[in-house]
Every structure is written in C-alpha cells, then in structure tokens.
PDB file of N, H, CA, C and O in Angstrom:
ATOM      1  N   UNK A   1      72.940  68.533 129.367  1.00  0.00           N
ATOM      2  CA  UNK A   1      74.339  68.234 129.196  1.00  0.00           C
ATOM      3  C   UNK A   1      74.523  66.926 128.439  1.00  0.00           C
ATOM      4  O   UNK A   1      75.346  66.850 127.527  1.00  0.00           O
ATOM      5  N   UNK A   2      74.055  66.287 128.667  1.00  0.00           N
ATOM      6  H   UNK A   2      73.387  66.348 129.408  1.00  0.00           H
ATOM      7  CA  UNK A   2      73.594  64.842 128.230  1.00  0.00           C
ATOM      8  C   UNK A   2      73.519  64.909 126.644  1.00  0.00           C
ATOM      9  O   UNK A   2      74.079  64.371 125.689  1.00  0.00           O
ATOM     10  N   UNK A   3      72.562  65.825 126.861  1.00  0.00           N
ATOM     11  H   UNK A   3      72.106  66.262 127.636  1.00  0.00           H
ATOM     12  CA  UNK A   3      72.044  65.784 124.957  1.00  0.00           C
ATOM     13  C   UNK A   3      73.202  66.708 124.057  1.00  0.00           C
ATOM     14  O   UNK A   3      73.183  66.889 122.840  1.00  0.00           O
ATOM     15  N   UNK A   4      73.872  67.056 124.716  1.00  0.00           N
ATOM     16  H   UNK A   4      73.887  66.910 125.705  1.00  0.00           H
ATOM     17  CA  UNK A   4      75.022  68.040 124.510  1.00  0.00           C
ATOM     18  C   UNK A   4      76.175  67.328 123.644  1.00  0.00           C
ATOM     19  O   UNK A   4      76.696  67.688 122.588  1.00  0.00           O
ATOM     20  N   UNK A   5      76.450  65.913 124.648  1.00  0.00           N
ATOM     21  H   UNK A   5      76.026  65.621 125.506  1.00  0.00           H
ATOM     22  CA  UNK A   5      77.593  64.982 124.620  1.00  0.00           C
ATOM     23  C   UNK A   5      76.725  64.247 123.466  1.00  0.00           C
ATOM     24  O   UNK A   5      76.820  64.502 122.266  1.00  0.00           O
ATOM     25  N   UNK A   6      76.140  63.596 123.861  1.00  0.00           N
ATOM     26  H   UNK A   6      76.063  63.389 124.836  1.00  0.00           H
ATOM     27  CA  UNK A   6      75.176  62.688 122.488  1.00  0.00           C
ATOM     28  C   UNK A   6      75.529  63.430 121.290  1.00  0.00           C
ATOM     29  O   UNK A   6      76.241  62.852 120.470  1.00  0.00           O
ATOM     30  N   UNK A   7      75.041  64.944 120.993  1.00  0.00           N
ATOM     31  H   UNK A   7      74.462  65.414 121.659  1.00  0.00           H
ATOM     32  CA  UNK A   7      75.030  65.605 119.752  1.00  0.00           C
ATOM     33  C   UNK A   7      76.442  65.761 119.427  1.00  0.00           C
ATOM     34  O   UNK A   7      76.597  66.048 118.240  1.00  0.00           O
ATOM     35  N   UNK A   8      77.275  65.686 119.943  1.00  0.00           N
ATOM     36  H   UNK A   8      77.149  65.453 120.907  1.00  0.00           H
ATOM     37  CA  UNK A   8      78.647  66.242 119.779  1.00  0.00           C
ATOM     38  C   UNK A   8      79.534  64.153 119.212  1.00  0.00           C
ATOM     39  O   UNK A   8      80.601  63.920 118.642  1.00  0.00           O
ATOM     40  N   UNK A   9      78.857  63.528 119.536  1.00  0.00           N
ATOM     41  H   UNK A   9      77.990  63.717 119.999  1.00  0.00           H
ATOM     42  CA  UNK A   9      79.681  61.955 119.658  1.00  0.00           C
ATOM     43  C   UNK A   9      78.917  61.545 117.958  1.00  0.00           C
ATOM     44  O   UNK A   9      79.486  60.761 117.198  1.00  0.00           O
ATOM     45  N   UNK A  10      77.742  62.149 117.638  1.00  0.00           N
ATOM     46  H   UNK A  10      77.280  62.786 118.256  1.00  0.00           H
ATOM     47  CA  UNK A  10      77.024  61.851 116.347  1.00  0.00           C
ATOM     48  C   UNK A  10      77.623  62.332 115.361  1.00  0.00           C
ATOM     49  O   UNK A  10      77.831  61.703 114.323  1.00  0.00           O
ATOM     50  N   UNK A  11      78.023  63.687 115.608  1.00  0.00           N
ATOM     51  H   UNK A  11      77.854  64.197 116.451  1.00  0.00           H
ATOM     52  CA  UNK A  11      78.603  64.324 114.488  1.00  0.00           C
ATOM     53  C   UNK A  11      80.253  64.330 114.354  1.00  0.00           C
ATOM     54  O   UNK A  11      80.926  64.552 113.348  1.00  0.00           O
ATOM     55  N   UNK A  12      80.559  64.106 115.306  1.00  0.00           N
ATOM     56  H   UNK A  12      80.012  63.926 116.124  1.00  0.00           H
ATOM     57  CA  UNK A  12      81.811  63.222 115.018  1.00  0.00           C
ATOM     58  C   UNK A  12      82.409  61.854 114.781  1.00  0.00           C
ATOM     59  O   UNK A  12      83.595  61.632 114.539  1.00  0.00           O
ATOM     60  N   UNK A  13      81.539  61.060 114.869  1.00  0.00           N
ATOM     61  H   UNK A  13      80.575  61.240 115.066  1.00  0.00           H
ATOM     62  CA  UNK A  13      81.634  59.787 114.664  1.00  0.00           C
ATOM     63  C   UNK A  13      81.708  59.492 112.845  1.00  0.00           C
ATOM     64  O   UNK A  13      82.147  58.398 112.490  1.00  0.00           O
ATOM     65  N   UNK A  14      81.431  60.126 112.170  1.00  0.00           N
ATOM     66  H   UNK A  14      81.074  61.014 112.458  1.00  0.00           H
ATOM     67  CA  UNK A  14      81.776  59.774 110.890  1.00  0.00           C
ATOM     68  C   UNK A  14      82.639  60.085 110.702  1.00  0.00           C
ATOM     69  O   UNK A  14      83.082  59.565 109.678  1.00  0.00           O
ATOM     70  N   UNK A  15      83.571  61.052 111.358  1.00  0.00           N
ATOM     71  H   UNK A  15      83.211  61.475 112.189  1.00  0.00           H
ATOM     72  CA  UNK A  15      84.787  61.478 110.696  1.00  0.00           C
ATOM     73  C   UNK A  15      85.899  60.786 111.268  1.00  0.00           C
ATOM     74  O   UNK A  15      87.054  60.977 110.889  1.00  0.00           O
ATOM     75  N   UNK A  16      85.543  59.908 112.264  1.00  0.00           N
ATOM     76  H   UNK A  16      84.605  59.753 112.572  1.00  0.00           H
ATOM     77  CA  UNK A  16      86.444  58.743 113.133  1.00  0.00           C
ATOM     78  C   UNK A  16      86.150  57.936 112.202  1.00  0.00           C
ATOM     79  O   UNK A  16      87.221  57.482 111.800  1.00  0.00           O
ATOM     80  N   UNK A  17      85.132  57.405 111.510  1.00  0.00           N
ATOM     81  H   UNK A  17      84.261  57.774 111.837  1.00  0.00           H
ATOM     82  CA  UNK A  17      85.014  56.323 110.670  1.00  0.00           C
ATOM     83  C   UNK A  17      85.704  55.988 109.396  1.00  0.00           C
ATOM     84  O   UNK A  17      86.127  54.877 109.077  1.00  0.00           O
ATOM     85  N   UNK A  18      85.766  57.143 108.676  1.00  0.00           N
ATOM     86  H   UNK A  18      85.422  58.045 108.936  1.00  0.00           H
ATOM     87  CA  UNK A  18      86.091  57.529 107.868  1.00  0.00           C
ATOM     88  C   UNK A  18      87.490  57.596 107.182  1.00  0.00           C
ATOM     89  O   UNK A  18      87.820  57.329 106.027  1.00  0.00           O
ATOM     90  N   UNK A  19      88.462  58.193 108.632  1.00  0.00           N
ATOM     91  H   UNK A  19      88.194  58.411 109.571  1.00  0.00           H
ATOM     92  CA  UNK A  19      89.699  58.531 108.004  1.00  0.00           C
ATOM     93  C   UNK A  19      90.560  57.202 108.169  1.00  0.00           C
ATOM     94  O   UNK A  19      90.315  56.278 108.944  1.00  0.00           O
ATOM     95  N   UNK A  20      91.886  57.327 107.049  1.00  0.00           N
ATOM     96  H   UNK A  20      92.085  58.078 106.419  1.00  0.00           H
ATOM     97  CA  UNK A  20      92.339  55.840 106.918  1.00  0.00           C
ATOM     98  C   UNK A  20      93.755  56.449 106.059  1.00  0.00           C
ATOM     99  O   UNK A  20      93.816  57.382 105.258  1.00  0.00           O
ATOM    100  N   UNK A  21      94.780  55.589 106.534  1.00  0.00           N
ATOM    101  H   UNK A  21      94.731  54.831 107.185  1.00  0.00           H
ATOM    102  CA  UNK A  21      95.526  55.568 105.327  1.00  0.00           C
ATOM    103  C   UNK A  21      95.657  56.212 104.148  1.00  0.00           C
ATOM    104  O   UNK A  21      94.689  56.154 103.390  1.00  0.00           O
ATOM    105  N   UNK A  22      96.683  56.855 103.781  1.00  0.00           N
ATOM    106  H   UNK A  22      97.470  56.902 104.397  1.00  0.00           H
ATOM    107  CA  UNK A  22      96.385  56.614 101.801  1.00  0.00           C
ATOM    108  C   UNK A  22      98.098  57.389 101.717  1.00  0.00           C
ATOM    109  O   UNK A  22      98.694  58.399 102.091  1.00  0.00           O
ATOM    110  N   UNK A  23      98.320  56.139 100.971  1.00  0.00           N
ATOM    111  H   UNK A  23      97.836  55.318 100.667  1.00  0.00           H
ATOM    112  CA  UNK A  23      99.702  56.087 100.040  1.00  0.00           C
ATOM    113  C   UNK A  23     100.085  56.707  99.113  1.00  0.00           C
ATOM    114  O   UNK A  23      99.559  56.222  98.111  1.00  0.00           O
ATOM    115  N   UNK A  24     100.977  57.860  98.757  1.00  0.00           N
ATOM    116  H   UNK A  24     101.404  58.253  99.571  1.00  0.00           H
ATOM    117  CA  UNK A  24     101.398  58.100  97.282  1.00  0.00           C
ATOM    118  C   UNK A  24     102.999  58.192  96.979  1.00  0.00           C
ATOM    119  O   UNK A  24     103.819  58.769  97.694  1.00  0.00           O
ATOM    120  N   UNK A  25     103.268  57.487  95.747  1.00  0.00           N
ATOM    121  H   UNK A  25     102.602  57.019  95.167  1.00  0.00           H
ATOM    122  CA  UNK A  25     104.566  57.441  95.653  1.00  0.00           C
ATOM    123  C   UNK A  25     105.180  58.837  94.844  1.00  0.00           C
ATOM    124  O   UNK A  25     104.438  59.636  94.272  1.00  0.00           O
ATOM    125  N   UNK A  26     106.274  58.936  94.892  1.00  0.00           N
ATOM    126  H   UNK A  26     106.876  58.287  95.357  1.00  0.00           H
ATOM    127  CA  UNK A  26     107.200  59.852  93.886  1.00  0.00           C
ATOM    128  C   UNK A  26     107.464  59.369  92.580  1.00  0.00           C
ATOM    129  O   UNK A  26     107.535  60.033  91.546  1.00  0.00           O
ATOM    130  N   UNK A  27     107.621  57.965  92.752  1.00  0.00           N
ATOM    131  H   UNK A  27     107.563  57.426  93.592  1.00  0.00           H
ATOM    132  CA  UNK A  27     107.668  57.403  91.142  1.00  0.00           C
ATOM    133  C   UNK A  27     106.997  55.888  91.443  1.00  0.00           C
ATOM    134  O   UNK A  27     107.225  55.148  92.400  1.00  0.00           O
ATOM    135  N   UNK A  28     106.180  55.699  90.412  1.00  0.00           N
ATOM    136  H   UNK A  28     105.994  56.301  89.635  1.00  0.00           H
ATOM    137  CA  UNK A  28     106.020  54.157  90.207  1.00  0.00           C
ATOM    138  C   UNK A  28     106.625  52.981  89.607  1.00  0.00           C
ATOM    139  O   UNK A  28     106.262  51.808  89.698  1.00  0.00           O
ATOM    140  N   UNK A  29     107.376  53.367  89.126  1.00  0.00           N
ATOM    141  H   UNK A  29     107.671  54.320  89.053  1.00  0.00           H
ATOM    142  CA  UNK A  29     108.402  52.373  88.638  1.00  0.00           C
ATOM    143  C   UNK A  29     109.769  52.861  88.057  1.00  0.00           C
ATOM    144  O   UNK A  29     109.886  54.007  87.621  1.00  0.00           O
ATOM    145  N   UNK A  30     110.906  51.871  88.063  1.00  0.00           N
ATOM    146  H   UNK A  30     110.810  50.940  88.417  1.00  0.00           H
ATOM    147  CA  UNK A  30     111.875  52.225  87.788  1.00  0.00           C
ATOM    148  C   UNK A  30     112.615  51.203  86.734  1.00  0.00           C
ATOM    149  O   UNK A  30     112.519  49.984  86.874  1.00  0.00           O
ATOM    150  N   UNK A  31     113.556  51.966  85.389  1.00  0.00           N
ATOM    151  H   UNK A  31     113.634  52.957  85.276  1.00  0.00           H
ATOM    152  CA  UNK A  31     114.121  51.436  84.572  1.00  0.00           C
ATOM    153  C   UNK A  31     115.469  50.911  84.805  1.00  0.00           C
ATOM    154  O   UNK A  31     116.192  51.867  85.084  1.00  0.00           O
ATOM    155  N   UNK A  32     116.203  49.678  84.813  1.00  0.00           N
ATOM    156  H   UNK A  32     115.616  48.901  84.586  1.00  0.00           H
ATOM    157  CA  UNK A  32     117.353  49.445  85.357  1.00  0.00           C
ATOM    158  C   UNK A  32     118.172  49.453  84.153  1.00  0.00           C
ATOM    159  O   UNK A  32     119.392  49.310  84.234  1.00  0.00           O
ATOM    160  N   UNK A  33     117.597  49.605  83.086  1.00  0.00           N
ATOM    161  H   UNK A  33     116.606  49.721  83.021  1.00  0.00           H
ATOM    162  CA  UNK A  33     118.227  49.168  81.846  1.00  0.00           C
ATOM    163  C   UNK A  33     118.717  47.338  81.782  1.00  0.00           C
ATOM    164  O   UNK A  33     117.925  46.425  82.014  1.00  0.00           O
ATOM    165  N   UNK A  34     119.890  47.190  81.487  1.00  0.00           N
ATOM    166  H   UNK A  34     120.533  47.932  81.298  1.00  0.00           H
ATOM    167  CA  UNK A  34     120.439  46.139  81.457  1.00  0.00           C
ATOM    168  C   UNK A  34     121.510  45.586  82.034  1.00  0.00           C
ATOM    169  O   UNK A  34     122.651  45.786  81.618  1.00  0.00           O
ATOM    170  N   UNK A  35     121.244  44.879  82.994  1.00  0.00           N
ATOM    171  H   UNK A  35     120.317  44.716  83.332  1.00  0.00           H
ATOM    172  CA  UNK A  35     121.780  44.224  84.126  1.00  0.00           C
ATOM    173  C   UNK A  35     122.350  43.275  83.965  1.00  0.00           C
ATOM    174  O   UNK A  35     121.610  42.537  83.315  1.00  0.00           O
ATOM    175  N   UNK A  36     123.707  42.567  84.258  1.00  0.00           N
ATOM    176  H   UNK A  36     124.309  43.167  84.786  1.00  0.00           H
ATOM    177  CA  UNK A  36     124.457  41.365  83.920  1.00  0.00           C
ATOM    178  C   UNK A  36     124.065  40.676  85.318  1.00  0.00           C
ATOM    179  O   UNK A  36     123.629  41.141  86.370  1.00  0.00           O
ATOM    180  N   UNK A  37     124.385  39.430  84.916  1.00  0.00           N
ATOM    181  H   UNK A  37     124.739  39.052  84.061  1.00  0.00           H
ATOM    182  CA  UNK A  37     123.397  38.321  85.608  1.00  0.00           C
ATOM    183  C   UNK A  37     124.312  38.677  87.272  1.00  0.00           C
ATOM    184  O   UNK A  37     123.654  38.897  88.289  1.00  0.00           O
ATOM    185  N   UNK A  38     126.009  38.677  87.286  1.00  0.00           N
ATOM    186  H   UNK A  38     126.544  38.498  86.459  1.00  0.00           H
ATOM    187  CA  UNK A  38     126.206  39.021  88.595  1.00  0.00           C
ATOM    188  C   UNK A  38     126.430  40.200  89.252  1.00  0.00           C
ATOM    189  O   UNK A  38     127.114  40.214  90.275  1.00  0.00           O
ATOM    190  N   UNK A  39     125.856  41.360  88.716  1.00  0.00           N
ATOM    191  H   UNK A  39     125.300  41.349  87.885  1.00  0.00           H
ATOM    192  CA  UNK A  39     125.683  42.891  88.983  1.00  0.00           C
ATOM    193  C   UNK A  39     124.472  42.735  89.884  1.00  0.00           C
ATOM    194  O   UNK A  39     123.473  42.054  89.653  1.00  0.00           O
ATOM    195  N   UNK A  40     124.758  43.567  91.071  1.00  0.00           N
ATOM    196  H   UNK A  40     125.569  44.120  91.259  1.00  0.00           H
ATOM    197  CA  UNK A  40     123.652  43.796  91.760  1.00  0.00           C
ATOM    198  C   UNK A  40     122.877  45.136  91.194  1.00  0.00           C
ATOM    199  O   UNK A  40     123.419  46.013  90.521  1.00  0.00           O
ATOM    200  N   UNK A  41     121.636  45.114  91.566  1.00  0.00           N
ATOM    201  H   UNK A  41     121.197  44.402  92.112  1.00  0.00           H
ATOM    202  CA  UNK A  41     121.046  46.483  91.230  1.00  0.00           C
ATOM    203  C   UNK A  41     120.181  46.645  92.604  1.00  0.00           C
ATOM    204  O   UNK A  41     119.790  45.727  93.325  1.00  0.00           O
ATOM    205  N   UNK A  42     119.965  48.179  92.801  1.00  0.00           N
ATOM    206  H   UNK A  42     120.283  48.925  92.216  1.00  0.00           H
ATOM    207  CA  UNK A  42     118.609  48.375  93.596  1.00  0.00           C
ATOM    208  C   UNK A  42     118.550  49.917  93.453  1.00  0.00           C
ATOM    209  O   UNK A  42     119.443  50.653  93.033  1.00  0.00           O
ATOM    210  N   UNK A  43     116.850  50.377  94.053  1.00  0.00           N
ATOM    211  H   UNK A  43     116.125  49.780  94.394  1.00  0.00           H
ATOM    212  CA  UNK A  43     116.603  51.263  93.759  1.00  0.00           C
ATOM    213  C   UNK A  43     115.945  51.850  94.813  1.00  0.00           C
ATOM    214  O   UNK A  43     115.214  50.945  95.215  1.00  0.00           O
ATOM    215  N   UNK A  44     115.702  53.111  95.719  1.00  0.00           N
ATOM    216  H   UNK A  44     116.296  53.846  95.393  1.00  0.00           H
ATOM    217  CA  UNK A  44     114.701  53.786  96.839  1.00  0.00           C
ATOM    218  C   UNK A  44     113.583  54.263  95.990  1.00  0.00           C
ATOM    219  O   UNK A  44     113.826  55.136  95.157  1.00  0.00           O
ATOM    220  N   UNK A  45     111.976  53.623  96.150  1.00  0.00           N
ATOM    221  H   UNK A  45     111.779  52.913  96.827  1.00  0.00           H
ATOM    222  CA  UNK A  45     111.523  54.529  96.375  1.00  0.00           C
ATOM    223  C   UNK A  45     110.737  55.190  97.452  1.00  0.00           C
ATOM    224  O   UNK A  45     110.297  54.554  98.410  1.00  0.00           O
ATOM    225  N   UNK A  46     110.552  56.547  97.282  1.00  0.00           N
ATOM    226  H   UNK A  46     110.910  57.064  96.504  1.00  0.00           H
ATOM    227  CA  UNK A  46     109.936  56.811  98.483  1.00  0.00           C
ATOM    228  C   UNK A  46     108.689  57.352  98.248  1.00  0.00           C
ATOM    229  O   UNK A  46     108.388  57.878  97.177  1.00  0.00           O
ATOM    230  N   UNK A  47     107.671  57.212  99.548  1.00  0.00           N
ATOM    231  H   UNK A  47     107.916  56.784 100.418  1.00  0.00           H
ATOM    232  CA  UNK A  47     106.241  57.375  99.830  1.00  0.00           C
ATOM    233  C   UNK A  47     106.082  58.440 100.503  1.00  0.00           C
ATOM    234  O   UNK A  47     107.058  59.157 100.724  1.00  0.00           O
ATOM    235  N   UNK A  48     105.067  58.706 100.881  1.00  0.00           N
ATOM    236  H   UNK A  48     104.275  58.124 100.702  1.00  0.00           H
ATOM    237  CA  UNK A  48     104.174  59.356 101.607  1.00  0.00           C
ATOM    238  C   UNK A  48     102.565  59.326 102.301  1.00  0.00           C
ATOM    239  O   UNK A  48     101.479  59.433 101.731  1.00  0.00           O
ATOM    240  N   UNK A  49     102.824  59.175 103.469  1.00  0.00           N
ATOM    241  H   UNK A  49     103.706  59.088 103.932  1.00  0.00           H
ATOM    242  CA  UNK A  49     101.464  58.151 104.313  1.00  0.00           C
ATOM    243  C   UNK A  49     100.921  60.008 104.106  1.00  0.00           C
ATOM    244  O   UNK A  49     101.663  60.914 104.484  1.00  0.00           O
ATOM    245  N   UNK A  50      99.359  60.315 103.373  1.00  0.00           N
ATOM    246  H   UNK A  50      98.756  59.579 103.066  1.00  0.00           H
ATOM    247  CA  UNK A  50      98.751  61.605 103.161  1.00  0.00           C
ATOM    248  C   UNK A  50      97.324  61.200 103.640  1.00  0.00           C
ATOM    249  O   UNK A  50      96.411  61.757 103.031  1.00  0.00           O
ATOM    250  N   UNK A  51      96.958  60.290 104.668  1.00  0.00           N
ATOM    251  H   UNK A  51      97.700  59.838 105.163  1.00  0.00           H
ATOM    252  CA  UNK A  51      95.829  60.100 105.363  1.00  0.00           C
ATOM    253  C   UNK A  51      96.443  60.354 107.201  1.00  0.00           C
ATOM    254  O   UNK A  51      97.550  60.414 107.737  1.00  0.00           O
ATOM    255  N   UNK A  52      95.583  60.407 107.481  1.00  0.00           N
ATOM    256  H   UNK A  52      94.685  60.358 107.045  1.00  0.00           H
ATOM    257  CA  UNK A  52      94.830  60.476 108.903  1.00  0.00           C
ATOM    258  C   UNK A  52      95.597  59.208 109.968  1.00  0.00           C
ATOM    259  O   UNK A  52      95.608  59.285 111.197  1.00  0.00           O
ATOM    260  N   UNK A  53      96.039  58.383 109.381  1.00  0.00           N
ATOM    261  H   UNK A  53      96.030  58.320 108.383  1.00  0.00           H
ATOM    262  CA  UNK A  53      95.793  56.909 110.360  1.00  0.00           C
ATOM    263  C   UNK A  53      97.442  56.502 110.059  1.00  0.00           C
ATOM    264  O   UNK A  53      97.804  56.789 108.918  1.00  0.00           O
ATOM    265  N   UNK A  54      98.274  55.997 110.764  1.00  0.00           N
ATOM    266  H   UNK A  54      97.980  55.764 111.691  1.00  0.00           H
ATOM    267  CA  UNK A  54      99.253  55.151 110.927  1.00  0.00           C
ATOM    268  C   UNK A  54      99.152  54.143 109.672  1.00  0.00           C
ATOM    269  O   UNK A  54      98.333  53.224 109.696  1.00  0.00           O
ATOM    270  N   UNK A  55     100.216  54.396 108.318  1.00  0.00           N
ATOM    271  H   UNK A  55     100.882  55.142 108.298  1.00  0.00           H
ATOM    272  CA  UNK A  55     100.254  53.392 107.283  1.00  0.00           C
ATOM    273  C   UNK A  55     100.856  52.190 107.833  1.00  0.00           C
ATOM    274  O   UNK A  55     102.040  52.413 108.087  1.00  0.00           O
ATOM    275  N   UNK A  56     100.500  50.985 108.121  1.00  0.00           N
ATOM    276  H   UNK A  56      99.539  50.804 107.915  1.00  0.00           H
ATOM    277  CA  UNK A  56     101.580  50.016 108.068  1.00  0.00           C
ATOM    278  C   UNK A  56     101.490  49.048 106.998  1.00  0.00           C
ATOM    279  O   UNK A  56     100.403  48.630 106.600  1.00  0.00           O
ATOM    280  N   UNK A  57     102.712  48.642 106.473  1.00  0.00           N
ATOM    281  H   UNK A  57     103.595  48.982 106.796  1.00  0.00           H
ATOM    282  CA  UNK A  57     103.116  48.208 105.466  1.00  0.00           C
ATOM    283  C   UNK A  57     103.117  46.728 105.151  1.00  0.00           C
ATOM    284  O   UNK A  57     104.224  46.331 104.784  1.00  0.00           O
ATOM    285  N   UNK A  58     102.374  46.006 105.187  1.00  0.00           N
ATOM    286  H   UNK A  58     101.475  46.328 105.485  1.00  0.00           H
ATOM    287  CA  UNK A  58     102.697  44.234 105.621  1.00  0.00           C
ATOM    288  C   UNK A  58     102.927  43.719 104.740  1.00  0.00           C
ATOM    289  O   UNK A  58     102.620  42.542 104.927  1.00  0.00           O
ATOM    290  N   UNK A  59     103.471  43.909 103.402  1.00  0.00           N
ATOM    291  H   UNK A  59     103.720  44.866 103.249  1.00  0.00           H
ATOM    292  CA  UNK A  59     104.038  43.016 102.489  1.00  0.00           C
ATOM    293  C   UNK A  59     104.070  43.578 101.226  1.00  0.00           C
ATOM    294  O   UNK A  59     103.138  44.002 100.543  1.00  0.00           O
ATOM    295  N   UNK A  60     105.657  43.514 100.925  1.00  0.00           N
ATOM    296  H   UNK A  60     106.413  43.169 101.480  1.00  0.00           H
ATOM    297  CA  UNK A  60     106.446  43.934  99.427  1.00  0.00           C
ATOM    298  C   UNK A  60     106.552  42.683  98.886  1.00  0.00           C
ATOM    299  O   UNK A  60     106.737  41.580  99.400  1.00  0.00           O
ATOM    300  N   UNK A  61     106.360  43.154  97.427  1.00  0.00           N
ATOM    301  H   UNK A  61     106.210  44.050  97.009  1.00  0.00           H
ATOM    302  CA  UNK A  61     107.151  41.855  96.878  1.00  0.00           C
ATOM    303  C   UNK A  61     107.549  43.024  95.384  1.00  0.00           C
ATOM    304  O   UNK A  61     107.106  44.169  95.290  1.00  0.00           O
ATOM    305  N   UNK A  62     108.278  42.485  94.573  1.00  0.00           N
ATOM    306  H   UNK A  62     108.638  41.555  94.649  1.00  0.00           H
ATOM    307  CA  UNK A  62     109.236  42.907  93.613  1.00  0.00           C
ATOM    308  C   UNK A  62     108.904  42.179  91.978  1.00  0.00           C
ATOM    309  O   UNK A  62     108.999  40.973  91.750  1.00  0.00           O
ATOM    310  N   UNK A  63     108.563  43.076  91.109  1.00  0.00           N
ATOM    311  H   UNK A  63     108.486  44.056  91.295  1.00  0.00           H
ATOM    312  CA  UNK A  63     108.029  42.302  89.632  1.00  0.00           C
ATOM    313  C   UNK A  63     108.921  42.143  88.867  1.00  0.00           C
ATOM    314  O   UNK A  63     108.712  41.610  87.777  1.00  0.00           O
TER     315      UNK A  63
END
C-alpha cells in the first residue's frame, strides 16, 4: 500500500510543479487618437487567466 501511495505522489508531483498562471489579452494596445489636454480618455481591456493557478495581478502601470 505504501509503495502504492509513493508511486502515485511521484507521478503527480510534476504536474503540481508545473502548472502556473498564464495571461492572454483580447487586444494589446489601444489607439486614442488625439486627445485635448482637458478631455479625459480611458479604455477596458480585458484578459483571461488560461493556466491552472489563481492570476494575481500586483502592478499596472500605463505607457
């Protein structure tokens, strides 16, 4: 039984190791055209967490 649990914790253990995260967007960037200095602009985009594991997000910044 022993060697049962052992064989079964080996061959699953890489696939615990393994899986992670992974991000893909709908669009990578967006054109605002031309913006007057007191016009606000903004834009959604949206993701999709397509891994295994809880994405968390710890820091946006804006180019």
């Amino acid at each position: 039984m022993i060697r049962i649990i052992i064989l079964l914790s080996l061959i699953l253990m890489p696939s615990v190791a393994y899986s992670q995260p992974s991000i893909s967007f709908n669009e990578l960037k967006y054109d605002f055209g031309v913006i007057s200095q007191d016009e606000k602009a903004g834009h959604i985009f949206e993701f999709t967490n397509n891994g295994d594991k809880d994405l968390i997000i710890e820091k946006v910044t804006a180019s």
